[in-house]
MMTF fields as JSON, N, C-alpha, C and O atoms, coordinates in Angstrom:
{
  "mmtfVersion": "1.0.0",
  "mmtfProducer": "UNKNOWN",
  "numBonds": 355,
  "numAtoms": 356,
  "numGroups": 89,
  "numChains": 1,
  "numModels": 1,
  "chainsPerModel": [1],
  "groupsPerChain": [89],
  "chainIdList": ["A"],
  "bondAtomList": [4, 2, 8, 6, 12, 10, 16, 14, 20, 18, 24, 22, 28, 26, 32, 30, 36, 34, 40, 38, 44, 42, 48, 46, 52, 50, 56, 54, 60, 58, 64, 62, 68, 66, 72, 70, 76, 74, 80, 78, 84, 82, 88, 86, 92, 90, 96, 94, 100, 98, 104, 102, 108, 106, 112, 110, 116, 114, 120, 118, 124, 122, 128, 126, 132, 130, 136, 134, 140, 138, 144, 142, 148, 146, 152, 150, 156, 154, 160, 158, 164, 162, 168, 166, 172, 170, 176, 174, 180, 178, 184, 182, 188, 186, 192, 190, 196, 194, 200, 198, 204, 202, 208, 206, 212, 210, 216, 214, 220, 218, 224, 222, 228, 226, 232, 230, 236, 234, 240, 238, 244, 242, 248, 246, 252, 250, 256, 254, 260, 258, 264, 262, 268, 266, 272, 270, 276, 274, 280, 278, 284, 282, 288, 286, 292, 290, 296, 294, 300, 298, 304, 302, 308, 306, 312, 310, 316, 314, 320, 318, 324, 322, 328, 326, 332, 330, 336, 334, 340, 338, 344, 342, 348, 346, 352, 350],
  "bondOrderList": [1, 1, 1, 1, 1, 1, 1, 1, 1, 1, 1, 1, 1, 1, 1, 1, 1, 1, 1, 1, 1, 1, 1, 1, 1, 1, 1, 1, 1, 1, 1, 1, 1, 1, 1, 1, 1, 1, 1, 1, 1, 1, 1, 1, 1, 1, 1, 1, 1, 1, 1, 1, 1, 1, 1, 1, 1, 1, 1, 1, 1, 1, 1, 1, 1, 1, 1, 1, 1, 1, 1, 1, 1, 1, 1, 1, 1, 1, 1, 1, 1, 1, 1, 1, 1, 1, 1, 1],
  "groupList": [{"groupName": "UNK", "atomNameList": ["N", "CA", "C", "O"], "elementList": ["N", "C", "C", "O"], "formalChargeList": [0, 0, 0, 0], "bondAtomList": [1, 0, 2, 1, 3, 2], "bondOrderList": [1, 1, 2], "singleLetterCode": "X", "chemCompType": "L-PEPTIDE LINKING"}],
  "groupTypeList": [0, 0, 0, 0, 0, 0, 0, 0, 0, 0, 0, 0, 0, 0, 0, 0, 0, 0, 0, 0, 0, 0, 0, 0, 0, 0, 0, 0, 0, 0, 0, 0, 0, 0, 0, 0, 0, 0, 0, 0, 0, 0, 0, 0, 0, 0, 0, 0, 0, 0, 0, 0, 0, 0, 0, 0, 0, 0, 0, 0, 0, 0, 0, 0, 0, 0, 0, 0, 0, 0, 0, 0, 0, 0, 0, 0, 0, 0, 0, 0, 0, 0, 0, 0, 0, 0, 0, 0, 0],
  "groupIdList": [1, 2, 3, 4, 5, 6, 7, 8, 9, 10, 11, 12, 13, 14, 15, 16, 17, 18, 19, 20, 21, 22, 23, 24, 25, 26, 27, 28, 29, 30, 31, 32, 33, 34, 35, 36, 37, 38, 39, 40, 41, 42, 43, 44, 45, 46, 47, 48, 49, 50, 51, 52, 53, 54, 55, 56, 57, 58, 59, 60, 61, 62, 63, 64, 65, 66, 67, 68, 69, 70, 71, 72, 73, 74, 75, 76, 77, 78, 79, 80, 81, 82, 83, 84, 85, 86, 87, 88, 89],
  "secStructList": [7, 7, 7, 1, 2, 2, 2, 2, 2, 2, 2, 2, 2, 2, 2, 2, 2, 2, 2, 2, 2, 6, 6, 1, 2, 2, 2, 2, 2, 2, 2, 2, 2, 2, 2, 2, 2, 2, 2, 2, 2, 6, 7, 1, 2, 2, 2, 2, 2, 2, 2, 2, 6, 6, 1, 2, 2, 2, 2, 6, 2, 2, 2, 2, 6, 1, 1, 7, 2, 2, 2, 2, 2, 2, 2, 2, 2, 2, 2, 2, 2, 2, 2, 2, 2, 2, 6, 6, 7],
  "xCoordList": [78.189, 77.066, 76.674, 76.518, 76.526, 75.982, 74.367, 73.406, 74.464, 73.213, 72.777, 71.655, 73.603, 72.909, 72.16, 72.644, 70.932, 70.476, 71.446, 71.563, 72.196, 73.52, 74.248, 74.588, 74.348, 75.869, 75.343, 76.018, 73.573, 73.16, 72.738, 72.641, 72.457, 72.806, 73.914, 73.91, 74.962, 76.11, 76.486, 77.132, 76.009, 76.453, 75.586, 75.853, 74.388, 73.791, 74.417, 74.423, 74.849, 75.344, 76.631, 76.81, 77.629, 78.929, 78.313, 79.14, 77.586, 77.507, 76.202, 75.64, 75.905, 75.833, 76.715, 76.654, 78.138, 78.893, 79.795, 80.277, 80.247, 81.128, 80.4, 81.134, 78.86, 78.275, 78.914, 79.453, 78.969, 79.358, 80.799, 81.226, 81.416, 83.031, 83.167, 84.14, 82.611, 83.243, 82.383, 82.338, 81.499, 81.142, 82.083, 82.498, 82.538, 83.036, 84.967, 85.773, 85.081, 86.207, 86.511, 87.58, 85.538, 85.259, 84.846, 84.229, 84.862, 84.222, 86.013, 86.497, 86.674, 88.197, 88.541, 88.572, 88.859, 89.399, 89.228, 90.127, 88.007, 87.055, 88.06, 88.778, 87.929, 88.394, 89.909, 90.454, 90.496, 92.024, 92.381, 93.295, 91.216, 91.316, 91.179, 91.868, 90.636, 90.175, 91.601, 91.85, 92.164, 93.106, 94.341, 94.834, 94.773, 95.272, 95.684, 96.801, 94.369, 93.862, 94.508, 95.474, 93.749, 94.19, 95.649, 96.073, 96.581, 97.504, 98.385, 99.353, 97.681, 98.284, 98.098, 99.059, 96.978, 96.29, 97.673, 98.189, 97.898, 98.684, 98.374, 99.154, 96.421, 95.37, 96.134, 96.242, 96.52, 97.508, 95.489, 95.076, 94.873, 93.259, 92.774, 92.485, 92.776, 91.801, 92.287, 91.504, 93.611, 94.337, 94.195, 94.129, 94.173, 94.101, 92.598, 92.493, 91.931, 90.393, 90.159, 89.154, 90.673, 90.258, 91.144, 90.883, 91.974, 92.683, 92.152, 92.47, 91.459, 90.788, 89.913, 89.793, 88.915, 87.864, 88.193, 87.391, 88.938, 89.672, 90.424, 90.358, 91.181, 91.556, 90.591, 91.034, 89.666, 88.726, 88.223, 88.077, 87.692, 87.181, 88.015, 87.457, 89.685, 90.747, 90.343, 90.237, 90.237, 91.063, 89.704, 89.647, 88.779, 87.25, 87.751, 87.841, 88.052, 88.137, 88.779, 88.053, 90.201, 90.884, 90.258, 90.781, 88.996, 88.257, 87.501, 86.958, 87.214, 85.865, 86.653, 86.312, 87.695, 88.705, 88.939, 89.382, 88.44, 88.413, 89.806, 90.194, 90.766, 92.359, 92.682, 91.997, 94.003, 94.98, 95.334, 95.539, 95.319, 95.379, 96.399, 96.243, 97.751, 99.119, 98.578, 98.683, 98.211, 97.88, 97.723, 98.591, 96.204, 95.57, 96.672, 96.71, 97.597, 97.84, 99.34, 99.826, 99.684, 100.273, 100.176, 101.011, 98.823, 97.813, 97.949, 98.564, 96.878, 97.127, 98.681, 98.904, 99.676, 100.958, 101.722, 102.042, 101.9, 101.812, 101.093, 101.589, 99.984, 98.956, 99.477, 99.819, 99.692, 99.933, 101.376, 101.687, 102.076, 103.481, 103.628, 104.419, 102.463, 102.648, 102.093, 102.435, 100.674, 99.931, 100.87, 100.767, 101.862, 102.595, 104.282, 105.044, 104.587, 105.555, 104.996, 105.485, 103.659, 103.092, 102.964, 103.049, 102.71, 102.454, 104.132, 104.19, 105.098, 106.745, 107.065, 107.851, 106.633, 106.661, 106.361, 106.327],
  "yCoordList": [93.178, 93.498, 94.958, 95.528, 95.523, 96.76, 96.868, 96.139, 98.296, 98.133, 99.799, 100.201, 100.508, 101.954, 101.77, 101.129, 102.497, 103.338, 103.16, 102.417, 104.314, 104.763, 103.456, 103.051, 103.095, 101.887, 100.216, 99.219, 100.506, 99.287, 99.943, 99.068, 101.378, 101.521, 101.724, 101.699, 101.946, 102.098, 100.139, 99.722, 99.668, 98.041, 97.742, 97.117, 98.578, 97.849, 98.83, 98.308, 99.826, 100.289, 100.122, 100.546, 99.356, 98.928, 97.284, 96.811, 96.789, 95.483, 95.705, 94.68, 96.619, 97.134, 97.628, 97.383, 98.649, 99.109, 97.731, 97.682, 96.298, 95.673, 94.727, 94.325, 94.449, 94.168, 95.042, 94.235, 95.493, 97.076, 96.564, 95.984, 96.869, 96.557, 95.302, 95.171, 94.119, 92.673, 92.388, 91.162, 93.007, 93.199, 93.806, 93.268, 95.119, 95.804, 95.273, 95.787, 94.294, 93.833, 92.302, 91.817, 91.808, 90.446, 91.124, 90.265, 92.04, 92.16, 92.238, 91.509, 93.37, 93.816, 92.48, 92.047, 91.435, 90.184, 89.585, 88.848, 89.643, 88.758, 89.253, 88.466, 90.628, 91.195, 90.719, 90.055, 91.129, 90.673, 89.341, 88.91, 88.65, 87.251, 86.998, 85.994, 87.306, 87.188, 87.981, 87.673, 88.893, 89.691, 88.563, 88.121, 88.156, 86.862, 85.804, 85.588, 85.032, 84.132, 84.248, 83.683, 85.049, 85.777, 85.894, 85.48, 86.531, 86.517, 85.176, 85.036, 84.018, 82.863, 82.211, 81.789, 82.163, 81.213, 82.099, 81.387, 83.579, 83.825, 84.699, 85.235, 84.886, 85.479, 87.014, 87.176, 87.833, 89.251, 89.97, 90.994, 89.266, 90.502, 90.455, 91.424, 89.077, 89.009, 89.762, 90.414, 89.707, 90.184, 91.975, 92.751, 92.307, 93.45, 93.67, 94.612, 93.374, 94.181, 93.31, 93.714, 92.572, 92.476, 93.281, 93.344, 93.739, 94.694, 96.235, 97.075, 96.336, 97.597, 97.863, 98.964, 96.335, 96.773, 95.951, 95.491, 95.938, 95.931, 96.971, 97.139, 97.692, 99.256, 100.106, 100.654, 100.245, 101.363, 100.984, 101.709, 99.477, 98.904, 98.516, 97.793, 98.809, 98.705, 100.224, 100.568, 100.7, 102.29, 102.786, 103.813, 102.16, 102.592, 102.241, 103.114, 100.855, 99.996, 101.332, 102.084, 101.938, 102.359, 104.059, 104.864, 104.372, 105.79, 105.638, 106.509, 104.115, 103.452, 103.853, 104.601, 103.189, 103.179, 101.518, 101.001, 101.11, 99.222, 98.769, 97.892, 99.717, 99.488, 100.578, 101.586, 100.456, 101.891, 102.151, 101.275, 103.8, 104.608, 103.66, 103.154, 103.569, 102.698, 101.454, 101.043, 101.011, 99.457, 99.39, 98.915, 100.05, 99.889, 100.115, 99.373, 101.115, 101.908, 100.493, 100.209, 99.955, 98.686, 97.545, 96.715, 97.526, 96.208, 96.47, 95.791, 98.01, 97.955, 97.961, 97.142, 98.6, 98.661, 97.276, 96.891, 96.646, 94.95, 94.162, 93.265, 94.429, 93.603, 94.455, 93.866, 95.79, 96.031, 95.858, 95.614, 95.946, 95.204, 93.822, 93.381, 93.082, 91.755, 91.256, 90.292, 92.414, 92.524, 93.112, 92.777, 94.104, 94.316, 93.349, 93.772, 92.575, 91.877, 90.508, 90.019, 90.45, 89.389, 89.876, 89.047, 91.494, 91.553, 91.738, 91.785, 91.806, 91.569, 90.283, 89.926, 89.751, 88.11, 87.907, 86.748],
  "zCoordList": [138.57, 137.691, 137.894, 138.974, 136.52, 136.841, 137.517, 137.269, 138.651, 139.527, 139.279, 139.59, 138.803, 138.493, 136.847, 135.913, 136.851, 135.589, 134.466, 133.491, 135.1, 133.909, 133.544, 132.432, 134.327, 134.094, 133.535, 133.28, 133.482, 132.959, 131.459, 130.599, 130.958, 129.753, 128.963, 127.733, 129.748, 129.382, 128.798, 127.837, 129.495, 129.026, 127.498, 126.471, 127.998, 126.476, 125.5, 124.385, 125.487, 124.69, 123.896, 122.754, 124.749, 124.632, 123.925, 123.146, 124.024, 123.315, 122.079, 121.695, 121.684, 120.453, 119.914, 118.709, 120.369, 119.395, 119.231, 118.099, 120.275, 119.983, 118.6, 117.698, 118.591, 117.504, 116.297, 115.54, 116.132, 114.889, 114.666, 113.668, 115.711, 115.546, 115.312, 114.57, 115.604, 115.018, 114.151, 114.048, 113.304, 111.948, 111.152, 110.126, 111.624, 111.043, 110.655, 109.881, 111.422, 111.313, 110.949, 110.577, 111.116, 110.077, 108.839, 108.208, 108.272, 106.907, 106.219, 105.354, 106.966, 106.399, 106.578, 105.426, 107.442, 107.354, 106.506, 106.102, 105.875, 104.912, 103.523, 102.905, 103.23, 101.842, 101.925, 101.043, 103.062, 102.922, 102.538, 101.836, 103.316, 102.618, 101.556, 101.379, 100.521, 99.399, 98.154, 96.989, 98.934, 98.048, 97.942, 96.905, 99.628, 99.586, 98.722, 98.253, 98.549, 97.848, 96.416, 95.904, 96.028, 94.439, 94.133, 93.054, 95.177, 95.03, 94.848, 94.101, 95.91, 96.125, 94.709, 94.067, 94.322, 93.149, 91.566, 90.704, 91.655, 90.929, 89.932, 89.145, 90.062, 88.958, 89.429, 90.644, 88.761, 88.608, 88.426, 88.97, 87.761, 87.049, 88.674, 89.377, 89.032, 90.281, 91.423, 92.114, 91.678, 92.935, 92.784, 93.737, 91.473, 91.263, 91.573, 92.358, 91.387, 91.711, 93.291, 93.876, 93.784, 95.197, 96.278, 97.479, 95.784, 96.116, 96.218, 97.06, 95.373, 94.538, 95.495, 96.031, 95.89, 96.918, 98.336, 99.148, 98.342, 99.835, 100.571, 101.789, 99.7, 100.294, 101.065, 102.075, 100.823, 101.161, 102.036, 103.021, 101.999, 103.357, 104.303, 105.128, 104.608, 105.29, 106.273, 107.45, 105.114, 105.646, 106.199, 106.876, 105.951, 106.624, 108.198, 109.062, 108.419, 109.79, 110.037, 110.688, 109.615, 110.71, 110.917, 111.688, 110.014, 110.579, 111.277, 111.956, 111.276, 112.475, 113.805, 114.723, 113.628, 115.023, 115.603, 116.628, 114.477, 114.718, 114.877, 115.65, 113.763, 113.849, 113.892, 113.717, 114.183, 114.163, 112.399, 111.559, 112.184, 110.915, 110.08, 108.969, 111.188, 110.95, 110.661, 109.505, 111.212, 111.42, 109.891, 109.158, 109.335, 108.07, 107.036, 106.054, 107.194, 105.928, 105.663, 104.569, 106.835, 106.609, 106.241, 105.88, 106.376, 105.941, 103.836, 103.013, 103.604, 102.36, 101.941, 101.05, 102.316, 101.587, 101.13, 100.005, 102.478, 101.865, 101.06, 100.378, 101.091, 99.752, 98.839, 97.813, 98.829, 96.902, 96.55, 95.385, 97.287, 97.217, 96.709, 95.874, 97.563, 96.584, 95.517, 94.833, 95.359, 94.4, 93.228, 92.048, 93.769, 92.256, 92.123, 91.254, 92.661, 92.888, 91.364, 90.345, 92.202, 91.066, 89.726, 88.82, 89.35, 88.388, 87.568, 86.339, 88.226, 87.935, 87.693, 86.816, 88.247, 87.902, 86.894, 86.481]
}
């Protein structure tokens, strides 16, 4: 257990930013899910606009530092890959 000053604000401070970060990363889970979905169900209008607002909130996580730059820019490239695979279909 922390017993210094410093090192008992340093804790509250680290479990406010992990608040931030598993907000901030259940929200991108949330949208991906939803781009998902759309894709599964087959709707080409829907997958396209959950896509639309799922990018930005990807690529936010990875300026947060929630994911890696890579991580994100892999996350979107696969959803619009299958987002445009469907619209080939």
């Amino acid at each position: 257990m922390a017993n210094t000053p410093s090192a008992k604000k340093a804790t509250r401070k680290i479990a406010r930013r992990t608040a931030v970060n598993k907000a901030r990363r259940s929200r991108m889970r949330t949208f991906t899910k939803k781009v998902e979905e759309a894709i599964a169900s087959g709707n080409l209008e829907a997958a396209a606009a959950a896509l639309s607002v799922a990018e930005p909130i990807i690529m936010r996580a990875a300026q947060k530092g929630i994911v890696h730059k890579n991580t994100a820019s892999r996350k979107v490239s696969r959803l619009s890959h299958r987002v445009h695979a469907l619209a080939q279909a």
